[in-house]
VOPAGU-2260 file (C-alpha; in pm, 1 decimal, decimal comma):
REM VOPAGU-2260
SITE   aa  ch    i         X         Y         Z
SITE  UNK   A    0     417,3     780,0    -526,1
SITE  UNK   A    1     639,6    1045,3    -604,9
SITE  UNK   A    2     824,4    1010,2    -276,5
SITE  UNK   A    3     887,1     652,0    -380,2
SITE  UNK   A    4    1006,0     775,7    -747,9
SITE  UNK   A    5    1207,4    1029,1    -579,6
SITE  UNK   A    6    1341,7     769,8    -337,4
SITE  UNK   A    7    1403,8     485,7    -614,1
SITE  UNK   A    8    1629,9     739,1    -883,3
SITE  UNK   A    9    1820,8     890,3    -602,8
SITE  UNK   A   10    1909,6     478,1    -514,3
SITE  UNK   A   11    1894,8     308,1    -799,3
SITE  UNK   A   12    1742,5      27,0    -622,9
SITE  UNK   A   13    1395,1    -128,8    -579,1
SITE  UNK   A   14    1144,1      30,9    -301,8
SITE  UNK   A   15     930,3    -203,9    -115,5
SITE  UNK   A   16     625,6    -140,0    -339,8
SITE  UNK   A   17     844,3    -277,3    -611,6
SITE  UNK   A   18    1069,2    -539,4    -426,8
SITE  UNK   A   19    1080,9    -922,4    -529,7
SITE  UNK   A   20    1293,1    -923,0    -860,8
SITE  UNK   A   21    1527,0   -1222,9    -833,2
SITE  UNK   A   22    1916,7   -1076,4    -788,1
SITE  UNK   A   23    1993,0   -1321,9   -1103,3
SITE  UNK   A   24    1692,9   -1094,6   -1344,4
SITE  UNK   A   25    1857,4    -960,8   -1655,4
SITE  UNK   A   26    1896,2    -611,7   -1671,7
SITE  UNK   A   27    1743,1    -569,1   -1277,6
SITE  UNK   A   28    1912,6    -230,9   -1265,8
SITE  UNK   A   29    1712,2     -43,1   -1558,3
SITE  UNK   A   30    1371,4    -234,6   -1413,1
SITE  UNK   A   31    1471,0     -75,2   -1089,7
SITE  UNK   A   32    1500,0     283,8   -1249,5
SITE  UNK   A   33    1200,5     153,1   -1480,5
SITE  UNK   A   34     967,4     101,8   -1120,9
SITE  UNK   A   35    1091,3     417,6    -988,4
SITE  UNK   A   36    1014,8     598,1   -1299,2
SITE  UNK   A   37     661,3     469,2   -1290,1
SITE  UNK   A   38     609,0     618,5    -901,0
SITE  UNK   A   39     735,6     930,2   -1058,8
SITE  UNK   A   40     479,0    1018,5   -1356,3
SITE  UNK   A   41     190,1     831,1   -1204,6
SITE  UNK   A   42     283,8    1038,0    -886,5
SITE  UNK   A   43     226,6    1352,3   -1061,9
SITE  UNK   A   44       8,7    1234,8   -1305,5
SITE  UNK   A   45    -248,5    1173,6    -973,6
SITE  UNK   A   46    -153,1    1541,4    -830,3
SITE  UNK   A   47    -432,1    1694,6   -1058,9
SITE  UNK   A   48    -760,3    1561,0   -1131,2
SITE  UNK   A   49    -732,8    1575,9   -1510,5
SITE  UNK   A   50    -424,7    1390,7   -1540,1
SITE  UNK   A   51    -560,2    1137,2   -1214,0
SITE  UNK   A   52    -788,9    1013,1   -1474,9
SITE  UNK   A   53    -520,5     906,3   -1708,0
SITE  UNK   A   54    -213,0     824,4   -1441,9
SITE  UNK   A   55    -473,4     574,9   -1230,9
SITE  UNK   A   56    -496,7     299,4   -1501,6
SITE  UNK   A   57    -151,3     249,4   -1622,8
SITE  UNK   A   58     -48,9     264,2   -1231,4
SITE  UNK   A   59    -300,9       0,0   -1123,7
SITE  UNK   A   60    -213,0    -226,6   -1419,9
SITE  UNK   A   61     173,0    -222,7   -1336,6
SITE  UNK   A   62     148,0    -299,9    -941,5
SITE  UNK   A   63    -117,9    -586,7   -1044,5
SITE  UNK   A   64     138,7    -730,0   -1300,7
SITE  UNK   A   65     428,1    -685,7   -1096,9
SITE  UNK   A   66     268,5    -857,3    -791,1
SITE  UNK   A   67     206,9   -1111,2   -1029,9
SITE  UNK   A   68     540,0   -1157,2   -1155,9
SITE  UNK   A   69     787,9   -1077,8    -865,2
SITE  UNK   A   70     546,9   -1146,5    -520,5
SITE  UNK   A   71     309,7   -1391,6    -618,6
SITE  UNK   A   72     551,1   -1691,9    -717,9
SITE  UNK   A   73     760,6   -1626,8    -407,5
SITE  UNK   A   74     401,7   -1749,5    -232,1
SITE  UNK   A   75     411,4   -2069,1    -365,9
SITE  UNK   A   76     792,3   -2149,9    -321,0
SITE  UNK   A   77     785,5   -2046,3      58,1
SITE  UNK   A   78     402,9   -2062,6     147,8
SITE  UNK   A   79     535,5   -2070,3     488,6
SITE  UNK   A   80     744,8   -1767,9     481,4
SITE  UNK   A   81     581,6   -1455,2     633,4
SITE  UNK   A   82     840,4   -1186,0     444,4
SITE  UNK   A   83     685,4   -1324,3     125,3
SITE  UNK   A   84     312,1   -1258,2     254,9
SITE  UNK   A   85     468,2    -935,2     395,4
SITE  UNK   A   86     562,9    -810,3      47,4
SITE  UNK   A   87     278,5    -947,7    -119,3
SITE  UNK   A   88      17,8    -772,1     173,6
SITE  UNK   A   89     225,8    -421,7      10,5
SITE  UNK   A   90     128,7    -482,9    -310,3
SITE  UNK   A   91    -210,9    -539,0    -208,4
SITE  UNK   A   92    -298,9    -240,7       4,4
SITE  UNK   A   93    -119,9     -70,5    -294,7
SITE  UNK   A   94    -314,2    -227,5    -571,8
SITE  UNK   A   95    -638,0    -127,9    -343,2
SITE  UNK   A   96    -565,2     194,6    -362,5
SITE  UNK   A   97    -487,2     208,8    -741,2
SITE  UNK   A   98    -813,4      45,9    -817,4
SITE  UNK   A   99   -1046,4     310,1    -613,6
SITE  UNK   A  100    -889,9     571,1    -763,4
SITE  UNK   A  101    -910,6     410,3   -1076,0
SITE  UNK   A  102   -1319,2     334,3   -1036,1
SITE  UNK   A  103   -1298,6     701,1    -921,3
SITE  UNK   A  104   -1170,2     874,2   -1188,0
SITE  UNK   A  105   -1354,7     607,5   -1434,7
SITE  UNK   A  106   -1633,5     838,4   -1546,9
SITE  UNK   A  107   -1358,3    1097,4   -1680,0
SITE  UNK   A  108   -1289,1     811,5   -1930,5
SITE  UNK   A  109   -1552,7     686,5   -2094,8
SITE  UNK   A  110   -1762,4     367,9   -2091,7
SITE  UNK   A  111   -1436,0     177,8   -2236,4
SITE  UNK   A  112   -1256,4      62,5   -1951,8
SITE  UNK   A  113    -942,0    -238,5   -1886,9
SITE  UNK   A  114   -1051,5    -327,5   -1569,5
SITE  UNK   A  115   -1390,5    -394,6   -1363,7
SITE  UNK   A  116   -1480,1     -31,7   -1281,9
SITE  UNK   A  117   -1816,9      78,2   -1045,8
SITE  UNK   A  118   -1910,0    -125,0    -758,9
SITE  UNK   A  119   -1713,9    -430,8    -871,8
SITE  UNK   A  120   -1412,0    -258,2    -858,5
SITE  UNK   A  121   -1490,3    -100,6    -523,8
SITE  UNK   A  122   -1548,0    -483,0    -410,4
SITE  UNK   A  123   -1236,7    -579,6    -534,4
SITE  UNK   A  124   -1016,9    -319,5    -381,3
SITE  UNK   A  125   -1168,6    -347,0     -55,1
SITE  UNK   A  126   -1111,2    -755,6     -50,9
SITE  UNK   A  127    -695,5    -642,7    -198,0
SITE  UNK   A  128    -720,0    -426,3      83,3
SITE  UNK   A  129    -875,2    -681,8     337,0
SITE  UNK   A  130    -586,5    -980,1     263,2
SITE  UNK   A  131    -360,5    -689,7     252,6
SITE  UNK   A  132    -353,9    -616,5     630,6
SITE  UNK   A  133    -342,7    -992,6     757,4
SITE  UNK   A  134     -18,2   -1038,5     622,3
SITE  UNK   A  135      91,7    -723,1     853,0
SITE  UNK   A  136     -71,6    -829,7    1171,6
SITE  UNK   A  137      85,8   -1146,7    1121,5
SITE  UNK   A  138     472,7   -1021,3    1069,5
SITE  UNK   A  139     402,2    -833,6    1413,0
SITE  UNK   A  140     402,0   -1173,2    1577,3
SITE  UNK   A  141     679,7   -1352,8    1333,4
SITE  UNK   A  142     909,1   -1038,9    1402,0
SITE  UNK   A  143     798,0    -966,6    1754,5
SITE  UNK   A  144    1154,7    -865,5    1886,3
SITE  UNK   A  145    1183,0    -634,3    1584,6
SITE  UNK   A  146     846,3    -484,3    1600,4
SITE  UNK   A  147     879,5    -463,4    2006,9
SITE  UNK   A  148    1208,8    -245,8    1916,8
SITE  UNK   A  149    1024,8      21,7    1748,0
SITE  UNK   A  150     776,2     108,7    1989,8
SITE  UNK   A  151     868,5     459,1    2093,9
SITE  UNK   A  152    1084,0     431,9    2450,8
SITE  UNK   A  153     873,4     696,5    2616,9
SITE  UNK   A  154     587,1     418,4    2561,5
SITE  UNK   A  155     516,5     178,1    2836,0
SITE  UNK   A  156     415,3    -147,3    2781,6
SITE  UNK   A  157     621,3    -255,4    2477,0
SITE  UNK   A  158     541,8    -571,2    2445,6
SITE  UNK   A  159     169,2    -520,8    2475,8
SITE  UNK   A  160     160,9    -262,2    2218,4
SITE  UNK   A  161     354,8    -483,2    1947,4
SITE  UNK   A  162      91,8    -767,0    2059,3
SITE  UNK   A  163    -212,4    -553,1    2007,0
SITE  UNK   A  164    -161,7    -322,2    1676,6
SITE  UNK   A  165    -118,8    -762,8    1532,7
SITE  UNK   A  166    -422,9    -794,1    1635,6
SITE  UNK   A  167    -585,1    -470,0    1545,6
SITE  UNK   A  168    -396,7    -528,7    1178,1
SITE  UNK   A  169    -556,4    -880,5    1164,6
SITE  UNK   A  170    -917,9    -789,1    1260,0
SITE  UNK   A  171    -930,5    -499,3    1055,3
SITE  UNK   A  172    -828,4    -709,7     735,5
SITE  UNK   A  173   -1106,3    -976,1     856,7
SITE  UNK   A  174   -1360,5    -682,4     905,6
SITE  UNK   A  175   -1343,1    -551,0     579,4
SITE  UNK   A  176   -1344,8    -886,9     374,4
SITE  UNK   A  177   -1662,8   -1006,7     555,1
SITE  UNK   A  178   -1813,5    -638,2     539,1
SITE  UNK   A  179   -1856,5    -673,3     939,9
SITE  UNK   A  180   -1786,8    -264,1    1010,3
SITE  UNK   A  181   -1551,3    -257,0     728,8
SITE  UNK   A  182   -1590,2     149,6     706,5
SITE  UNK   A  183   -1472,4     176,9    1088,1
SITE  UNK   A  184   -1210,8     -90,7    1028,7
SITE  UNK   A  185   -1079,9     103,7     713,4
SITE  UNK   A  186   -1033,5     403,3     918,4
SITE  UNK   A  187    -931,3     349,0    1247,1
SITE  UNK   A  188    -660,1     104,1    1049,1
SITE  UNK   A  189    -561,7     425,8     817,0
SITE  UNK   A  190    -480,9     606,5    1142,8
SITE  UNK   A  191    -271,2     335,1    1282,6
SITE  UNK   A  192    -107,5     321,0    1036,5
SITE  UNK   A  193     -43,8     723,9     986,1
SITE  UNK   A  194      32,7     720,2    1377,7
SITE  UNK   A  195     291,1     487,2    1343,5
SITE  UNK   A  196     442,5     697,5    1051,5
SITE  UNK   A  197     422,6     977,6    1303,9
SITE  UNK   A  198     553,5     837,0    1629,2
SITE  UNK   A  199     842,8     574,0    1495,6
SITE  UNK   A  200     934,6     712,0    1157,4
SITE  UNK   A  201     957,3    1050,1    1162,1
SITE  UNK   A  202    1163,2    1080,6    1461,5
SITE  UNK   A  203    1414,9     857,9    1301,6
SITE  UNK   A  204    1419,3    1103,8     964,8
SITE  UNK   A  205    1424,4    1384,7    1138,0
SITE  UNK   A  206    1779,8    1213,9    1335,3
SITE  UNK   A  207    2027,5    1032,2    1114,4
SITE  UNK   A  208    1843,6     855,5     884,0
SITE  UNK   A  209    1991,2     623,1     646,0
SITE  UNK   A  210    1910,6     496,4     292,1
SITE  UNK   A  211    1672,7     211,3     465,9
SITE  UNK   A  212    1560,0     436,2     699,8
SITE  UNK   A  213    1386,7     655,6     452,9
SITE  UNK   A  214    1302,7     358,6     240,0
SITE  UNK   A  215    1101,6     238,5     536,1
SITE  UNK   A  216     981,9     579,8     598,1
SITE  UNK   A  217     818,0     666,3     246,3
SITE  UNK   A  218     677,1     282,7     234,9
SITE  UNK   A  219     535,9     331,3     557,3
SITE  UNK   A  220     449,0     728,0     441,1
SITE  UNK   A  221     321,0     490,7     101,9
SITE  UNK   A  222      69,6     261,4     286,1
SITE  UNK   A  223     -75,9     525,3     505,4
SITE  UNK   A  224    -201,9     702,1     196,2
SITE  UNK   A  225    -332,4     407,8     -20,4
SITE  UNK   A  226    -551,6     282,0     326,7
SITE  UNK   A  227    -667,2     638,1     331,1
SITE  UNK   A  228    -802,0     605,0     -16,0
SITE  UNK   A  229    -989,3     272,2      65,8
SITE  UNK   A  230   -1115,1     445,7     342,0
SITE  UNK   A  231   -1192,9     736,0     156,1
SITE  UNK   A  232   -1426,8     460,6    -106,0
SITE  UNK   A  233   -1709,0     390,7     122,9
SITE  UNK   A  234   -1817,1     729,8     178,8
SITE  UNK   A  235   -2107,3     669,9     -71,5
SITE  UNK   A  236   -2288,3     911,4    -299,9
SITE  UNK   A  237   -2098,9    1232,7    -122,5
SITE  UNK   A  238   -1740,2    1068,9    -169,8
SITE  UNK   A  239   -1664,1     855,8    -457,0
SITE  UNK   A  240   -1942,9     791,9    -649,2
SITE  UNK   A  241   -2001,0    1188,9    -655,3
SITE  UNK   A  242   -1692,1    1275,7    -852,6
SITE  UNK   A  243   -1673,0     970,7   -1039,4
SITE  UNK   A  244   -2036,2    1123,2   -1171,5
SITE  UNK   A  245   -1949,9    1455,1   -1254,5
SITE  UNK   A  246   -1582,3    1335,7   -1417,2
């Protein structure tokens, strides 16, 4: 999140974790700087565990009402558009990630709490998570040439590889909203994910990057993260629950 704070000052524009506000929005600049100051102190609000406790709510509750405000409507107006379900799948696997740290850090808090907390929250950042990853399996089929152009050249089998990480993106979101292997499917989707940060991204920042280049980069940097906190939720008694108990 800091990257993305970092990212959004230095711009002055919105980040894809914060995209969707209409060009015609009054005063769109200062909610640009406004999103990218929120990355900023919930970024380093999360870097210690004291601070976590207090950084997770606030950051939860503003990608929940800003996917509500800016990404959801979009949805309705163009339920056939894929970019919209693309920056609405963002949000998601962000918002996921918010909420488990937010039922992680819950017991550091109190018993007074905004949102469902325990294994209710758990259940409902796993299903954000879930309908988060369709949308990206999807786009690798709607922007097939695109996503066939980043495969790394030294790859063979371009087309195939585009085809199958769809797929992969697709079962993995299914997995984890019907529970089938949903631990596994976390995982192995965290490292695809992290691996594709890796082997397309980072080669291009350490080149010439430009502005959208490490836009895409921290998003990308972003997403690998939050699915690695999902992940991170069903390790039981010895993960989560654990330090939500001695908070």
């Amino acid at each position: 999140m800091i990257g993305v704070g970092v990212l959004g000052v230095a711009q002055g524009a919105f980040t894809p974790a914060w995209s969707g506000v209409p060009a015609s929005f009054p005063a769109r600049e200062a909610l640009a700087y406004l999103s990218a100051l929120i990355s900023l102190l919930a970024g380093i609000g999360l870097v210690w565990r004291r601070t976590a406790a207090i950084a997770s709510g606030p950051l939860l509750g503003s990608i929940l009402i800003w996917a509500l405000v800016f990404k959801v409507p979009p949805v309705f107006r163009a339920p056939t558009g894929t970019g919209v379900w693309w920056t609405l799948g963002d949000s998601a696997v962000m918002a996921a990630a918010s909420w488990v740290l937010y039922t992680w850090f819950a017991g550091a808090r109190g018993p007074q709490h905004l949102f469902a907390t325990g294994h209710l929250g758990l259940r409902i950042a796993r299903a954000l998570f879930g309908l988060g990853l369709i949308p990206f399996g999807i786009a690798h089929f709607t922007y097939l040439d695109r996503t066939v152009s980043m495969v790394p050249a030294w790859l063979p089998w371009h087309l195939a590889w585009a085809a199958f990480f769809g797929v992969t993106f697709i079962a993995a979101g299914v997995a984890v909203l019907i529970g089938a292997y949903a631990r596994l499917a976390a995982t192995l989707v965290t490292l695809q994910l992290g691996l594709f940060t890796l082997l397309v991204w980072v080669p291009i920042i350490v080149a010439t990057p430009t502005a959208s280049d490490w836009t895409e980069f921290v998003s990308s940097w972003l997403l690998t993260a939050g699915a690695w906190v999902v992940a991170d939720s069903w390790r039981g008694p010895t993960g989560l629950e654990r330090h939500a108990a001695i908070g």
